[in-house]
N, C-alpha and C positions, 0 to 999 in steps of 0.2 A: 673533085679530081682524085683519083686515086693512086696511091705510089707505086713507084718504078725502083723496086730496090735494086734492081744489076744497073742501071743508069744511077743512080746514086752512089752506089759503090765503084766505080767505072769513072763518076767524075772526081771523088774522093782520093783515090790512086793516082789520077793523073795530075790532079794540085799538087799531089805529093813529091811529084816526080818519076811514080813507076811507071814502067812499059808490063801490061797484064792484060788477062783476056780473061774475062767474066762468064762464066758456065753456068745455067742453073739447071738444077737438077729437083727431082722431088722427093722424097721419102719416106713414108710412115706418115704422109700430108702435111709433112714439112717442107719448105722451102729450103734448100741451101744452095749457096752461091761460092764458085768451087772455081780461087783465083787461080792463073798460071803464070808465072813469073819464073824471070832468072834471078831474082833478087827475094826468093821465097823464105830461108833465113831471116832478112831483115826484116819480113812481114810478119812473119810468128814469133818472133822474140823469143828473151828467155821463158821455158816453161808455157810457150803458147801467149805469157801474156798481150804482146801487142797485138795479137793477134784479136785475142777479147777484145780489148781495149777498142780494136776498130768494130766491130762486130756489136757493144755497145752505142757508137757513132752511130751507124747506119741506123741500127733500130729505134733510136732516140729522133732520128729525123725522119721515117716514115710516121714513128706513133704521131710528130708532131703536125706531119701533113693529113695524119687519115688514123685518128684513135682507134679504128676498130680495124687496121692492117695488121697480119698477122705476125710475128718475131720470126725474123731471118740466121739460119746459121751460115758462118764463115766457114770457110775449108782454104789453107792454101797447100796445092800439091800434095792431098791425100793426108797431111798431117794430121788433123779431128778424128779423118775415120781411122787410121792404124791406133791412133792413141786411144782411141774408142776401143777396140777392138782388144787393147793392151789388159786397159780396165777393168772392161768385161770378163776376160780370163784371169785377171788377180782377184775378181769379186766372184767368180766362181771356185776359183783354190781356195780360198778363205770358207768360203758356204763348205767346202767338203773335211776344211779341218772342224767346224762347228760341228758339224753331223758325225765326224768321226770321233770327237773330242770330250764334245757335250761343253768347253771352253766358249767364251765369248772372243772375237779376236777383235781387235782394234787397225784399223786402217787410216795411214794417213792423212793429217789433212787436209783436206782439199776445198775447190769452190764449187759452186753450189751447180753448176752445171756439170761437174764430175761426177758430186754425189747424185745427181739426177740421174746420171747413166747406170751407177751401183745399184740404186735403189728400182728403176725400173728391170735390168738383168733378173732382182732376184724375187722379185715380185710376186711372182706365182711359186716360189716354193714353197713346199709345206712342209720343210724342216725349218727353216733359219727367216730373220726377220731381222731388218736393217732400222739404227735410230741413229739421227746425225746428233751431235754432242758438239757445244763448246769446249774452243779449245784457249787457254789464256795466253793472252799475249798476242792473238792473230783473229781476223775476221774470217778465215779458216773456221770449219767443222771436221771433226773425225767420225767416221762412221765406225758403229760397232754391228757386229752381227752375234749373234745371241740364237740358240733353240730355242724354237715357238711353242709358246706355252701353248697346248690342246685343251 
């Protein structure tokens, strides 16, 4: 049998106590499942984390119904993509001080689905090249970008 991540996440919300309505959308052959609430705050927490937090839930209960279903993104109320999108344009300012600079610059710590989004943006450039770095003290990484050695 195979999983039903908007019925899972749909019955998830409602143990909880929220009143939401489940959107899925696709994207780049992703899945994401894009909540609507009045209570959309309380679902993203600080920094997005609850937000993760549920978004690990769900995918840990399809992996366990069906190993080979694919990993779901959360979205509540356009939150993921604006803050995507935020990302995106901080890891392109950063590529154009590298390029102008010839400087390495260092970028916040972040989790490992941030850095997936910096590292995929800058991918295809042939100036600049991204490595995630430990950071002490946090399960955090900081990405550096760096001119690409030729």
């Amino acid at each position: 049998m195979s999983a039903q991540p908007k019925e899972i996440l749909e019955k998830i919300l409602g143990t909880l106590g929220f009143t939401a309505t489940v959107e899925e959308h696709v994207l780049d052959g992703d899945l994401t499942l894009d909540v609507k609430t009045e209570e959309s705050g309380r679902l993203i927490g600080r920094q997005g984390q609850t937000l993760g937090d549920l978004q690990y839930i769900v995918n840990r209960i399809l992996f366990q119904q069906d190993q080979t279903a694919p990993k779901v993104m959360l979205d509540v109320g356009g939150y993921r993509s604006q803050a995507r999108e935020a990302l995106v344009k901080k890891a392109k300012d950063a590529a154009d001080k590298v390029r102008r600079w010839g400087d390495i610059v260092e970028l916040e710590p972040m989790g490992s689905y941030d850095r997936r989004i910096v590292h995929h943006a800058l991918r295809d450039d042939p100036d600049v090249e991204t490595q995630s770095v430990e950071v002490d003290g946090t399960e955090k990484k900081a990405l550096l970008l760096r001119p690409k050695r030729h």
